[in-house]
GUTOR-572872 format. One record per residue: x, y, z of N, C-alpha, C, CB in turn; residue in one letter. Coordinates in steps of 0.001 Angstrom, whole numbers, m for minus. Glycine has a CB too. Layout:
! GUTOR-572872
     nxx     nyy     nzz    caxx    cayy    cazz     cxx     cyy     czz    cbxx    cbyy    cbzz vogu
       X       Y       Z       X       Y       Z       X       Y       Z       X       Y       Z    A
...
This chain:
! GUTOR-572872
     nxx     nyy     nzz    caxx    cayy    cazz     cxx     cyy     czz    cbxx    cbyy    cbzz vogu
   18628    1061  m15017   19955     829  m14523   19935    m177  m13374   20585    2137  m14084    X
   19165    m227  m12828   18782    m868  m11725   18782   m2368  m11934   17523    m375  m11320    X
   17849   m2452  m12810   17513   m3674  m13423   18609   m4491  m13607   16891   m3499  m14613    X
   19671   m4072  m14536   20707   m4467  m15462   21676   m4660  m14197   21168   m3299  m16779    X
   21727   m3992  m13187   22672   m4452  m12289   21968   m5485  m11447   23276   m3323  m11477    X
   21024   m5758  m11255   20582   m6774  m10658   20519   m7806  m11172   19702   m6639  m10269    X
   20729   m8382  m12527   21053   m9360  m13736   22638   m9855  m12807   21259   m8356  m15735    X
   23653   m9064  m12668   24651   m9260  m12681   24733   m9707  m11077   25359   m8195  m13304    X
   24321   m8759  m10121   24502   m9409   m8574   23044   m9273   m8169   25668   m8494   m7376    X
   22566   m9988   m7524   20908  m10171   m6739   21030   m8772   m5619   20661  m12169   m5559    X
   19685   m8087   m5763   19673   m7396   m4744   18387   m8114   m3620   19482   m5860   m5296    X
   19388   m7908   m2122   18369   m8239   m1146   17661   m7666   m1206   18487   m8299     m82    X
   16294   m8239    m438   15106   m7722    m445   14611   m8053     703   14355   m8047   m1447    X
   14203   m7065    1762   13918   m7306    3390   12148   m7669    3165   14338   m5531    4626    X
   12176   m8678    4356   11033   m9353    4515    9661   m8743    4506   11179   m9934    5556    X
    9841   m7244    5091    9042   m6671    5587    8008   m5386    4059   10028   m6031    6948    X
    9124   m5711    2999    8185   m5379    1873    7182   m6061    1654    8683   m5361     784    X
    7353   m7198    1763    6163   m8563    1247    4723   m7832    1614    6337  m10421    2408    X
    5061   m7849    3412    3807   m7101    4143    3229   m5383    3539    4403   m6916    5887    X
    4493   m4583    3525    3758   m3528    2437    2910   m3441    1398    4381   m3069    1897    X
    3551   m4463     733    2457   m4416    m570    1108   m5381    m973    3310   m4635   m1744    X
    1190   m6214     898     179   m6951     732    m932   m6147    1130     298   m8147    1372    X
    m584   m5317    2018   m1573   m4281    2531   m1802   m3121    1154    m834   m3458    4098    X
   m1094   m2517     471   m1171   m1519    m398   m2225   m2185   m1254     190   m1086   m1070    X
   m1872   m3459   m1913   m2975   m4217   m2985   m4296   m4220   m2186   m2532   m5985   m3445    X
   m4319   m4462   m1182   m5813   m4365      11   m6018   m3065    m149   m5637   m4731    1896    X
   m5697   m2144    m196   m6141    m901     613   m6599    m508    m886   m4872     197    1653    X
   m5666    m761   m1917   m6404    m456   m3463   m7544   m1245   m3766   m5443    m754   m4718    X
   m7457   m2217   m3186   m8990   m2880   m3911   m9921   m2211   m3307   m9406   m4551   m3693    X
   m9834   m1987   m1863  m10853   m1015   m1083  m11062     240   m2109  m10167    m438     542    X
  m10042     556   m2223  m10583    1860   m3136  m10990    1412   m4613   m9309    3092   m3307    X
  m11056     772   m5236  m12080     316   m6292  m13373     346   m6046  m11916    m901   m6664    X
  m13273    m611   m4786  m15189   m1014   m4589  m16000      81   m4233  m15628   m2139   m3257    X
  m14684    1310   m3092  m15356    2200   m2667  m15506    3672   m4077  m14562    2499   m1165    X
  m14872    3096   m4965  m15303    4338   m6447  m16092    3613   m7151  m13984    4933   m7662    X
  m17116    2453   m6570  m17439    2171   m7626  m19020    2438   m8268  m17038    1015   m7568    X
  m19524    3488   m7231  m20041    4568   m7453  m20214    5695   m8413  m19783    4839   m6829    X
  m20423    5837   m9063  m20177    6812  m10286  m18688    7230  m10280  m21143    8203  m10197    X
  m17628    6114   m9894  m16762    6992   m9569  m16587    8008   m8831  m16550    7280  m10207    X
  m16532    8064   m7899  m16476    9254   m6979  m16463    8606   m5215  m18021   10332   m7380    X
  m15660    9286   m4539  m15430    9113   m3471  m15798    9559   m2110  m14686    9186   m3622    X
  m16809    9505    m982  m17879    9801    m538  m16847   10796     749  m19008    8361    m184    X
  m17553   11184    2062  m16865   11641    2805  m16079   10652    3851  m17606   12515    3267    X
  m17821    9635    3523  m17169    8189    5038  m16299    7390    4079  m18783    6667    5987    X
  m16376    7038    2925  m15162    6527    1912  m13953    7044    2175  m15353    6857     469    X
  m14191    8108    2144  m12755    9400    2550  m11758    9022    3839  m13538   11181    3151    X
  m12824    8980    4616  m12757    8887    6350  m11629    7787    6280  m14445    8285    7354    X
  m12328    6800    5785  m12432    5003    5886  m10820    4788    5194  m14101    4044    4617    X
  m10940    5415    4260   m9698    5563    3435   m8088    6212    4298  m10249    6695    2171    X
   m8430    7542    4503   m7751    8124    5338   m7267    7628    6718   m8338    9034    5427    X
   m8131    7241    7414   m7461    6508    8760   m7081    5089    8164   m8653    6328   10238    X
   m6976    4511    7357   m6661    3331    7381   m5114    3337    6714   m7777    2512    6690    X
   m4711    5028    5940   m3586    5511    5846   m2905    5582    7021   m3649    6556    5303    X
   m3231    6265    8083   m3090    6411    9111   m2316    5528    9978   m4030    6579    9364    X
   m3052    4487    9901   m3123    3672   10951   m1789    2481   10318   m4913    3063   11207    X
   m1874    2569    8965    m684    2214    8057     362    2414    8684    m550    2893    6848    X
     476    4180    8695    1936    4319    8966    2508    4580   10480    2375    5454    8125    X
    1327    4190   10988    1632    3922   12520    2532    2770   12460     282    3578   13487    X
    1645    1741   11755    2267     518   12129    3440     296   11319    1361    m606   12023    X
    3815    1062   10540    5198    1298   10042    6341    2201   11011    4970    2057    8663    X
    6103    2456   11334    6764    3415   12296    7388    2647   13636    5623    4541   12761    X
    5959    1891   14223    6084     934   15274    7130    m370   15020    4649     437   15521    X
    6977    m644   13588    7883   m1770   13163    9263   m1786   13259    7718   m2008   11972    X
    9494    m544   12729   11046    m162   12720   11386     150   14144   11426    1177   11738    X
C-alpha cells in the first residue's frame, strides 16, 4: 500500500536514514566476518557486537 501511494505523491525521506543504514550494512558485514567461523559467534564477537549496538543507539538518541 505504501508503495502504490508513493507512485502517486513522493514520500520525504529525512537525511538522517542515509546514516542508519550506512552503519547497519557495517555492523552486518562485521557480523559475517565475525560468523565466519563455523558459523558461530564467540563471547568477544558477542561483546564487540553488543556494545557497538550500544553505542549505536546512544548516538541515536544524542542526535535527536
Amino acid at each position: 500500500m505504501l508503495g502504490a501511494s508513493s507512485v502517486i505523491s513522493p514520500l520525504a525521506i529525512n537525511d538522517k536514514v542515509f546514516t542508519d543504514v550506512i552503519i547497519m550494512i557495517a555492523l552486518t558485514v562485521l557480523l559475517l566476518i565475525f560468523s565466519r567461523t563455523n558459523f558461530k559467534i564467540g563471547k568477544r564477537e558477542g561483546m564487540v557486537l553488543a556494545s557497538a549496538y550500544i553505542v549505536y543507539l546512544i548516538y541515536i538518541i544524542l542526535r535527536n
